[in-house]
N, CA, C and O atoms as a GROMACS GRO file, in nm:
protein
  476
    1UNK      N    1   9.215   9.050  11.150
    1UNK     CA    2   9.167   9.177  11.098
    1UNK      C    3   9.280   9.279  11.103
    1UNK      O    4   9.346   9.291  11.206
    2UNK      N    5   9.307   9.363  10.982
    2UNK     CA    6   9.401   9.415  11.012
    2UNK      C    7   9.375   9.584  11.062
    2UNK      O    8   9.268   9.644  11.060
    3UNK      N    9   9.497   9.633  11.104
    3UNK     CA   10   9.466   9.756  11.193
    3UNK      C   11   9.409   9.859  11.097
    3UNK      O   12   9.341   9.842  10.996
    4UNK      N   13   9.454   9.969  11.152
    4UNK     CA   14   9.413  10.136  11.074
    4UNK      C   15   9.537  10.138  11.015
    4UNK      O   16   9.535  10.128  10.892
    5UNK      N   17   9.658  10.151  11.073
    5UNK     CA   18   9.750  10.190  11.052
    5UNK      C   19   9.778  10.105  10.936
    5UNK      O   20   9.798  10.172  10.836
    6UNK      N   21   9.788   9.952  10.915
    6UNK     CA   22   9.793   9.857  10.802
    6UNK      C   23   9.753   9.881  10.702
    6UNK      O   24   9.815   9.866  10.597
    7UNK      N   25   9.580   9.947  10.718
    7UNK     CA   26   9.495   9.965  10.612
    7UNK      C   27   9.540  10.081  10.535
    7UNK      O   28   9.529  10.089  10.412
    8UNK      N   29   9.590  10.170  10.608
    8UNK     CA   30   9.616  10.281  10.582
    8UNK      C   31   9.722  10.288  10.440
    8UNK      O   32   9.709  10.350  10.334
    9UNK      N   33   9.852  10.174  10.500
    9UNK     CA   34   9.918  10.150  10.442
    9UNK      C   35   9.927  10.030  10.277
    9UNK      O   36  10.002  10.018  10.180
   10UNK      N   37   9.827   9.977  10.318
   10UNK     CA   38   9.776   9.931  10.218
   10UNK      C   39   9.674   9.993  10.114
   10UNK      O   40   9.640   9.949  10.004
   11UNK      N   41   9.632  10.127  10.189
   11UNK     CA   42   9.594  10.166  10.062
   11UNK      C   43   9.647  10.313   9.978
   11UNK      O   44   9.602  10.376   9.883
   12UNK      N   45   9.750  10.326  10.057
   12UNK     CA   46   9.855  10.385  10.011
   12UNK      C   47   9.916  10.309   9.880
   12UNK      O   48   9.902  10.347   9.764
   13UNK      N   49   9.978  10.210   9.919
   13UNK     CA   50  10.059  10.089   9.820
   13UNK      C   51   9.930  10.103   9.659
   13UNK      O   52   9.954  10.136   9.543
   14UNK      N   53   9.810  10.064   9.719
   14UNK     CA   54   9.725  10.015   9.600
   14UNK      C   55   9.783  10.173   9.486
   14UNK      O   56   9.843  10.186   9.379
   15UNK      N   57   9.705  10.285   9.612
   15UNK     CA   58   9.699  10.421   9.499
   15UNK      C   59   9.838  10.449   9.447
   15UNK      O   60   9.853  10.526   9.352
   16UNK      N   61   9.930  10.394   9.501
   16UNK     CA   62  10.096  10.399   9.426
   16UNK      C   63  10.067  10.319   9.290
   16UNK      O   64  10.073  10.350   9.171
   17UNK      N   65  10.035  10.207   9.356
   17UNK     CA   66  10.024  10.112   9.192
   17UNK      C   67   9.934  10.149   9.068
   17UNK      O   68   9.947  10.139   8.946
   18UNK      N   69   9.817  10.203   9.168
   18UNK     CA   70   9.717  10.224   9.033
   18UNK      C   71   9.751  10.371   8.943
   18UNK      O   72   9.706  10.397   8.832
   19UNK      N   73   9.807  10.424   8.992
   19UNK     CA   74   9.865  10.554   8.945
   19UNK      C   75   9.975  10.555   8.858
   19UNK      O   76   9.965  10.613   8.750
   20UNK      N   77  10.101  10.484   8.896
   20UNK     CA   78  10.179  10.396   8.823
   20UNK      C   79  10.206  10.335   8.681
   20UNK      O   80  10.279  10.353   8.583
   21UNK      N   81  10.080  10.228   8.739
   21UNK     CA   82  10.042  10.148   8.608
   21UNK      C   83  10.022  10.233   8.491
   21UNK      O   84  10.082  10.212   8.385
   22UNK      N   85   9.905  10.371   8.514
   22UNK     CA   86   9.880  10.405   8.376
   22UNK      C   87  10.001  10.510   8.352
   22UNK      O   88  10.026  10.537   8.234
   23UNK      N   89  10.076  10.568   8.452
   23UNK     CA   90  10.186  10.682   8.460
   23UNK      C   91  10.260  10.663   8.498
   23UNK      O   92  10.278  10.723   8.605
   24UNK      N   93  10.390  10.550   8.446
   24UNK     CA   94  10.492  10.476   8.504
   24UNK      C   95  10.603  10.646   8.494
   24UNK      O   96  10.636  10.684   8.606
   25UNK      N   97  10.638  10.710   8.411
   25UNK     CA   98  10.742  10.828   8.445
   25UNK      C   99  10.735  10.937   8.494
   25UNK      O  100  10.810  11.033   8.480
   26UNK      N  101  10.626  10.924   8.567
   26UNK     CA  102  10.580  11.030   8.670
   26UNK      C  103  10.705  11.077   8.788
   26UNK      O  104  10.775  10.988   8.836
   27UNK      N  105  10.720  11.186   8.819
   27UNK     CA  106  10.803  11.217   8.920
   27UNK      C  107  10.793  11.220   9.059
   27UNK      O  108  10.682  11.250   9.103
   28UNK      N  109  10.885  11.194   9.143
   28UNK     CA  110  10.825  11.120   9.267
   28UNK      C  111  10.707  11.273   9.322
   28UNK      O  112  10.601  11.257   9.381
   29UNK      N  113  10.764  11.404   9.282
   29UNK     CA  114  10.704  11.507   9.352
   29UNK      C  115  10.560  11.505   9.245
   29UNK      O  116  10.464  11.545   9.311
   30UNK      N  117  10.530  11.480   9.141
   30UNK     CA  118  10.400  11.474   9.100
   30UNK      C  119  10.297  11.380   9.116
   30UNK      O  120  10.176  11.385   9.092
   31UNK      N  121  10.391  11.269   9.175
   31UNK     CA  122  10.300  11.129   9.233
   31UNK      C  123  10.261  11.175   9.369
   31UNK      O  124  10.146  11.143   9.395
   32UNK      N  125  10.335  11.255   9.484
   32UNK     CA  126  10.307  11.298   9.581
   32UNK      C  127  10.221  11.405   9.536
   32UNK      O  128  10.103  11.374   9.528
   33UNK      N  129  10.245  11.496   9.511
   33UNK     CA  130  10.125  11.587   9.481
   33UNK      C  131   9.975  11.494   9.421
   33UNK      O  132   9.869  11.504   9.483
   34UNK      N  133   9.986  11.419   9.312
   34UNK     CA  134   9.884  11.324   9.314
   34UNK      C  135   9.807  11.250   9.417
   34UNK      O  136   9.686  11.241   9.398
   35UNK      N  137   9.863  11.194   9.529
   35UNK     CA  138   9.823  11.116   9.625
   35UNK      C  139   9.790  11.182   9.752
   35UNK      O  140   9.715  11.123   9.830
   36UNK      N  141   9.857  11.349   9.793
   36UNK     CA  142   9.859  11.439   9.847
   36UNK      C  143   9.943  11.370   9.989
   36UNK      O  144   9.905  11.370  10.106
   37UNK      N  145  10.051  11.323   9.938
   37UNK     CA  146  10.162  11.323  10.040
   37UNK      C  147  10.295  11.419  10.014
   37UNK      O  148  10.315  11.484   9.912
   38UNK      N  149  10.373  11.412  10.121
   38UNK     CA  150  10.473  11.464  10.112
   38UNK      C  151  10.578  11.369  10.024
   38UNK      O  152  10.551  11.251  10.000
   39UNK      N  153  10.716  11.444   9.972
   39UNK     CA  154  10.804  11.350   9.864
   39UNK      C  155  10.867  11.254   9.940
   39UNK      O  156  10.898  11.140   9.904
   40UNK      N  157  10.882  11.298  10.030
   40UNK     CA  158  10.934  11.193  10.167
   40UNK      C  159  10.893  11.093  10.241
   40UNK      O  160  10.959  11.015  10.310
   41UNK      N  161  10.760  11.101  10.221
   41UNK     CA  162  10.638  11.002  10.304
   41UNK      C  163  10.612  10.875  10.120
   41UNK      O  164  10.564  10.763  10.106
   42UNK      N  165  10.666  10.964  10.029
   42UNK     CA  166  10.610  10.885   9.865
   42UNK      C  167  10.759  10.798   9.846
   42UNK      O  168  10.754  10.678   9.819
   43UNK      N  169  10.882  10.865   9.862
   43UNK     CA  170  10.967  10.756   9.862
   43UNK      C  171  11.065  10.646   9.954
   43UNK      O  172  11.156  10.568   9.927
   44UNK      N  173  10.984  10.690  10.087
   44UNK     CA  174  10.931  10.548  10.221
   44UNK      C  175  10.887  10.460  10.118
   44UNK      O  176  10.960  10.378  10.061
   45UNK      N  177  10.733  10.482  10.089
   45UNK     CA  178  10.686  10.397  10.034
   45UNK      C  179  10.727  10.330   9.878
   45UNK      O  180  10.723  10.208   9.856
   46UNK      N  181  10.768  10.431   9.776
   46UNK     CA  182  10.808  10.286   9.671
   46UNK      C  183  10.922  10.229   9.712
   46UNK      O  184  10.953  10.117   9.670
   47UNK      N  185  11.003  10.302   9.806
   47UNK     CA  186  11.130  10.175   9.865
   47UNK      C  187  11.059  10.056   9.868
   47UNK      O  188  11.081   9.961   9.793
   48UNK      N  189  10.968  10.059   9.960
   48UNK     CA  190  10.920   9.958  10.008
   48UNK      C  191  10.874   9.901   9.911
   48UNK      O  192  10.945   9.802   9.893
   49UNK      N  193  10.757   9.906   9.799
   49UNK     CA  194  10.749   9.857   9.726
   49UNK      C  195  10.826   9.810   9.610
   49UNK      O  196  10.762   9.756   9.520
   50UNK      N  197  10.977   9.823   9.596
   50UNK     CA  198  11.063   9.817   9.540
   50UNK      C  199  11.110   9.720   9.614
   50UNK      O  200  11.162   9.637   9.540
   51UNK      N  201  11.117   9.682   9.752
   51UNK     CA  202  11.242   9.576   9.825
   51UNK      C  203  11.101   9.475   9.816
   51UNK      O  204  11.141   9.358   9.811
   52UNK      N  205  10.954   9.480   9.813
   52UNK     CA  206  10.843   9.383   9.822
   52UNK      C  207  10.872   9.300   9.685
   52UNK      O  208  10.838   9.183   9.667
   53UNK      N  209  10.941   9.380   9.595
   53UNK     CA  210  10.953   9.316   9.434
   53UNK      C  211  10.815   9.327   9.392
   53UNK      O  212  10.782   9.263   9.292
   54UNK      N  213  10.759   9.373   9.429
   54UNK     CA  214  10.623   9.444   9.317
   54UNK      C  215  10.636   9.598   9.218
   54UNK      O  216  10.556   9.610   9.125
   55UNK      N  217  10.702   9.670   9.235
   55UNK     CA  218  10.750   9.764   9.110
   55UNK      C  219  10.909   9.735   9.110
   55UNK      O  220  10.960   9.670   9.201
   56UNK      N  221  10.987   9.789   8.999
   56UNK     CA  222  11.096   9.831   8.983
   56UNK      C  223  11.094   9.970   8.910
   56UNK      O  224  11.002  10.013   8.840
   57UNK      N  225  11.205  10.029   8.938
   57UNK     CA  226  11.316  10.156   8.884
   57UNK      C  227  11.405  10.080   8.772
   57UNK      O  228  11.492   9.992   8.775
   58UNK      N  229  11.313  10.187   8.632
   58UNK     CA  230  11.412  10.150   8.513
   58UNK      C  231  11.476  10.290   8.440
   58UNK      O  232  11.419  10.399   8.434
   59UNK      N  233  11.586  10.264   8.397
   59UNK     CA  234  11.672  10.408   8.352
   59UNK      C  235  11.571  10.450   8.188
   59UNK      O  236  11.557  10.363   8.102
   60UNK      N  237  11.538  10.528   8.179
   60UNK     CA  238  11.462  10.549   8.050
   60UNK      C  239  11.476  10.691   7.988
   60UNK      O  240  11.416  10.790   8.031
   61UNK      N  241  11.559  10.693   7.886
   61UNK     CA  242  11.564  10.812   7.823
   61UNK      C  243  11.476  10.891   7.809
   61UNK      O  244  11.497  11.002   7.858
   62UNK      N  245  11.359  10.871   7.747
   62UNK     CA  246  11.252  10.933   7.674
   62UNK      C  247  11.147  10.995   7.828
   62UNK      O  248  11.053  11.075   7.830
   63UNK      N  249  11.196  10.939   7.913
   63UNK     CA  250  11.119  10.991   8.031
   63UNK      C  251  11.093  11.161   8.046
   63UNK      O  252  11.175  11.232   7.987
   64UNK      N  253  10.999  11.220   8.111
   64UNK     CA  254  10.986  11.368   8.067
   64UNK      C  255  11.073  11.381   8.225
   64UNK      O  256  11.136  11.483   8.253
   65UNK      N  257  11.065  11.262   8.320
   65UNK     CA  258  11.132  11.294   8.411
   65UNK      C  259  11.289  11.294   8.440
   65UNK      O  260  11.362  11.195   8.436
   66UNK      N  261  11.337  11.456   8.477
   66UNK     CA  262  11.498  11.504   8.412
   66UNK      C  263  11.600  11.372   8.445
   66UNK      O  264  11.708  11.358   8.388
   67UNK      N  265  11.546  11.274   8.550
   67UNK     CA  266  11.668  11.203   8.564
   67UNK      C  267  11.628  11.071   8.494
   67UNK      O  268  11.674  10.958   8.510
   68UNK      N  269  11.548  11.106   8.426
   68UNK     CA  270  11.520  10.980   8.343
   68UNK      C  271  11.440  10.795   8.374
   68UNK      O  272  11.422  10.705   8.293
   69UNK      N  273  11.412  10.800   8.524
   69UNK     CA  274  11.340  10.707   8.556
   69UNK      C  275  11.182  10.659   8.536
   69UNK      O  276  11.089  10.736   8.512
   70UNK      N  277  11.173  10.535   8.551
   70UNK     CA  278  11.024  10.494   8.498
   70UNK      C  279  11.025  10.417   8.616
   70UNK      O  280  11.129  10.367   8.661
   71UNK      N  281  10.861  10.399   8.691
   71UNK     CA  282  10.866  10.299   8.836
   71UNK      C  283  10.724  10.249   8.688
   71UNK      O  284  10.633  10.308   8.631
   72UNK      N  285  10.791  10.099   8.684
   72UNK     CA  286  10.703   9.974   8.631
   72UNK      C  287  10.660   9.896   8.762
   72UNK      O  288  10.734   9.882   8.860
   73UNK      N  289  10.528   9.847   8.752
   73UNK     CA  290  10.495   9.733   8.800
   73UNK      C  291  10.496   9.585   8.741
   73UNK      O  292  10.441   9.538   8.642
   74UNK      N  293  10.601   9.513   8.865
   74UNK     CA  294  10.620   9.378   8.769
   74UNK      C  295  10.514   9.294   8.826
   74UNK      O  296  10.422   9.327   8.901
   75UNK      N  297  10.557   9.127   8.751
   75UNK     CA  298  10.441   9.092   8.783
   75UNK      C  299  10.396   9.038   8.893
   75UNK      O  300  10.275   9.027   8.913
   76UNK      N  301  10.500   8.993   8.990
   76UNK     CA  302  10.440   9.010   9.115
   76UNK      C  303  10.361   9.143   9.158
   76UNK      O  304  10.259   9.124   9.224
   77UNK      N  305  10.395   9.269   9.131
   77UNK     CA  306  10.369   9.372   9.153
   77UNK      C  307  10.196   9.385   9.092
   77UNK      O  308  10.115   9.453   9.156
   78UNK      N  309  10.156   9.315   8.970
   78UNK     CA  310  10.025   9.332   8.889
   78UNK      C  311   9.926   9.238   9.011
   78UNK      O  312   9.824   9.278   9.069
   79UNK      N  313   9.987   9.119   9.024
   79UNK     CA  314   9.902   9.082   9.104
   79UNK      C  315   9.877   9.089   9.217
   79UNK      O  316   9.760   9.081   9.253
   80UNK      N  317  10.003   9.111   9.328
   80UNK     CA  318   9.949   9.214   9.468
   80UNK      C  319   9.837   9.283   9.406
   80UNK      O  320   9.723   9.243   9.428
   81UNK      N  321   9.862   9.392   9.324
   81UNK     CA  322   9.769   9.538   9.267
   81UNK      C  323   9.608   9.452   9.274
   81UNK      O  324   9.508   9.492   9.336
   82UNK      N  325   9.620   9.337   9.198
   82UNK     CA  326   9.490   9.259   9.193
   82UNK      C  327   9.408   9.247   9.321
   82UNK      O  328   9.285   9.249   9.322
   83UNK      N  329   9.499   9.233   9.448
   83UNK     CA  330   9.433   9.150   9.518
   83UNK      C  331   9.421   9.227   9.643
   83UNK      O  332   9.347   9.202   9.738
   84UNK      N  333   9.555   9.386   9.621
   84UNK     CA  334   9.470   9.511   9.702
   84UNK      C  335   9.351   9.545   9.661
   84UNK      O  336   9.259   9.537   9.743
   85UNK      N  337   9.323   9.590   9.522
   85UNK     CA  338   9.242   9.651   9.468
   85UNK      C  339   9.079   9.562   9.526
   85UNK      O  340   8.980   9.616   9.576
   86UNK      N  341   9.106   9.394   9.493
   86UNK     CA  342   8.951   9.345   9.586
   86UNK      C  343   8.980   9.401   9.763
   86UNK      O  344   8.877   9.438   9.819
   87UNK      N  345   9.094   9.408   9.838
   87UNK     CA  346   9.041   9.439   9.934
   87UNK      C  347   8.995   9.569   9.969
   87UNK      O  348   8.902   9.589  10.047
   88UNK      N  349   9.054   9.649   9.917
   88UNK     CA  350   9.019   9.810   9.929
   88UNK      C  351   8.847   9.790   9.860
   88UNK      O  352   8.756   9.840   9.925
   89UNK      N  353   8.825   9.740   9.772
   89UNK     CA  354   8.718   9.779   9.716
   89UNK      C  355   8.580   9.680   9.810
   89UNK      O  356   8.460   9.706   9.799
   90UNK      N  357   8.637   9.568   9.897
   90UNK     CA  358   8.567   9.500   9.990
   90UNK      C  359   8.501   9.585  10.093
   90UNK      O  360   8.384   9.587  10.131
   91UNK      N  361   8.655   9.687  10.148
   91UNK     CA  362   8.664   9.773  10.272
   91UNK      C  363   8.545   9.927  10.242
   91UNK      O  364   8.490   9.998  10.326
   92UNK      N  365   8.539   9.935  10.075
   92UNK     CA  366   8.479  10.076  10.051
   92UNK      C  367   8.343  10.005  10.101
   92UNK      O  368   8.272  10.037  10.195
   93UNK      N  369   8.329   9.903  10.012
   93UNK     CA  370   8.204   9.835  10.004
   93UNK      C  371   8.115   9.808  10.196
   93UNK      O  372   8.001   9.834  10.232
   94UNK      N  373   8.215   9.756  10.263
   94UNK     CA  374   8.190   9.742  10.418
   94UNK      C  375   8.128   9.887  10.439
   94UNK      O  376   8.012   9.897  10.480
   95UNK      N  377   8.233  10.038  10.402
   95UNK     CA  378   8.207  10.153  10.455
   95UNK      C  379   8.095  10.222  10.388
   95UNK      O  380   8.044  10.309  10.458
   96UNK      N  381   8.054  10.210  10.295
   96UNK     CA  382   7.967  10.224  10.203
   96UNK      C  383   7.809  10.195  10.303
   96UNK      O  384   7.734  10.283  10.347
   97UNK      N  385   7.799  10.083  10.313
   97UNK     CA  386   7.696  10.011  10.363
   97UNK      C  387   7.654  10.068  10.457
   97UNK      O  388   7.538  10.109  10.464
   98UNK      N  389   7.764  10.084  10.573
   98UNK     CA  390   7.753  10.177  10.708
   98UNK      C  391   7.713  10.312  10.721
   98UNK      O  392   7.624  10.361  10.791
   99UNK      N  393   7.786  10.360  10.649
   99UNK     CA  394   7.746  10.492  10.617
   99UNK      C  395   7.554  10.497  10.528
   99UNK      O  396   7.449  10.542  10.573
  100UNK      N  397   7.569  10.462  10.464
  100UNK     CA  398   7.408  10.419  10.403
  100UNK      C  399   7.345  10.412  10.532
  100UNK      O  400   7.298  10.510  10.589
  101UNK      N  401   7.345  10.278  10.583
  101UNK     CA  402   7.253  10.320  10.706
  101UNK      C  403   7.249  10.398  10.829
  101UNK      O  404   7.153  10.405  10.905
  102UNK      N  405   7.387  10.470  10.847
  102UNK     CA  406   7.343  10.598  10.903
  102UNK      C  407   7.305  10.708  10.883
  102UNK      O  408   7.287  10.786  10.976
  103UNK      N  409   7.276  10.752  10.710
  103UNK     CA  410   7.276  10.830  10.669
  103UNK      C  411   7.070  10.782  10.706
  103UNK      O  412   6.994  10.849  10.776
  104UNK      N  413   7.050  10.704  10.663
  104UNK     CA  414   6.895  10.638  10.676
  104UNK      C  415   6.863  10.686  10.821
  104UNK      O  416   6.771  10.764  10.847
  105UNK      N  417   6.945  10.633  10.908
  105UNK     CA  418   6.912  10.640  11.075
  105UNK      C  419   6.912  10.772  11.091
  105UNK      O  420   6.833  10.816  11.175
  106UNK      N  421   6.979  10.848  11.034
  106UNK     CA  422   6.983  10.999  11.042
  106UNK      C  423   6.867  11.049  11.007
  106UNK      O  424   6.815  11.144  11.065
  107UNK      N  425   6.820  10.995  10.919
  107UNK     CA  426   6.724  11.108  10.826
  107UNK      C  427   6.615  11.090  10.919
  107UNK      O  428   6.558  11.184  10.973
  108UNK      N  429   6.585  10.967  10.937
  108UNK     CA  430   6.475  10.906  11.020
  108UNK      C  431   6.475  10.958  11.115
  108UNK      O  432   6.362  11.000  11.142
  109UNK      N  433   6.590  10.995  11.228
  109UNK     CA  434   6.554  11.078  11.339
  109UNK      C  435   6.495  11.220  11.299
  109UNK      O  436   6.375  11.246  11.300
  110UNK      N  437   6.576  11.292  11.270
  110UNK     CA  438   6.532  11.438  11.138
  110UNK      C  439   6.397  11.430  11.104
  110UNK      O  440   6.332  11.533  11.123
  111UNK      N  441   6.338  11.332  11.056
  111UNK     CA  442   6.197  11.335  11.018
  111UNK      C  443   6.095  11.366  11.130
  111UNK      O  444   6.003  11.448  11.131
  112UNK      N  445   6.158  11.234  11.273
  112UNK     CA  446   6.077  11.199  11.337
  112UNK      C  447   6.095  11.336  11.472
  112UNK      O  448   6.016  11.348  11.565
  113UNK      N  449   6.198  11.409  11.453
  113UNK     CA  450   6.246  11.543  11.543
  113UNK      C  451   6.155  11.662  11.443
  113UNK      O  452   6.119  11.759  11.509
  114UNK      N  453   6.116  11.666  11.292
  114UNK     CA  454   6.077  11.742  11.218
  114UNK      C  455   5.891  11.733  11.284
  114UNK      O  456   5.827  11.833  11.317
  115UNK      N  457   5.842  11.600  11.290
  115UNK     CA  458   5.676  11.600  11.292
  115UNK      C  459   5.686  11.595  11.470
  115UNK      O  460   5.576  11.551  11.505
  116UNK      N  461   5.756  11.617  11.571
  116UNK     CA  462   5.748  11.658  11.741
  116UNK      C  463   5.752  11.782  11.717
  116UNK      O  464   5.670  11.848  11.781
  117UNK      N  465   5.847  11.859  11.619
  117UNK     CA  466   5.769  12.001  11.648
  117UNK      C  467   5.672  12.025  11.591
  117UNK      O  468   5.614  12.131  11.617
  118UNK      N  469   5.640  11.972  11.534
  118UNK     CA  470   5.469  12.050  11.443
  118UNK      C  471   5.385  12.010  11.530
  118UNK      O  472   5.277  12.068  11.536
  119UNK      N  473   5.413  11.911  11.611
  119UNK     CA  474   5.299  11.888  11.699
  119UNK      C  475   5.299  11.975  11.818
  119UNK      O  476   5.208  11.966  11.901
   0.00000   0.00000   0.00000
């Protein structure tokens, strides 16, 4: 099972990729503002995803970004993305559930604290 800190980081990676994919010439400071990290904590991470060989840095003229780079996801990079995306969406699904039934266990006390005072 992996930690907080792992998860954390893994779902960092996913929201890099999925952001990416549809906005490969995004600038590292508008991808951080996107994800609400700092520019420094955003290019830790595509290093990393750059030395994993799941995106690359390509020189691209037409980029709106001034130095002209595009971060593509290759295809190792598409299918990691595949196979974060089932676990993050496993992990919502786990938290989802939990939360549901405490939100239930909640109400239920609330109800049952609502009809002790009327009595």
């Amino acid at each position: 099972m992996p930690n907080r800190q792992s998860q954390a980081q893994e779902d960092t990676y996913f929201r890099v990729m999925r952001i990416l994919k549809d906005n490969p010439d995004l600038t590292q400071r508008e991808l951080a503002e996107q994800l609400g990290v700092s520019v420094g904590s955003l290019n830790y991470c595509l290093k990393a995803l750059i030395e994993k060989g799941w995106i690359k840095m390509q020189n691209f003229s037409q980029s709106k970004n001034k130095f002209g780079y595009v971060y593509i996801l290759t295809r190792k990079g598409i299918s990691e993305k595949a196979a974060l995306t089932s676990n993050f969406l496993k992990r919502k699904r786990t938290e989802y559930e939990a939360l549901k039934a405490e939100i239930e266990s909640l109400s239920s006390e609330l109800q049952s604290s609502s009809e002790d005072a009327k009595a």
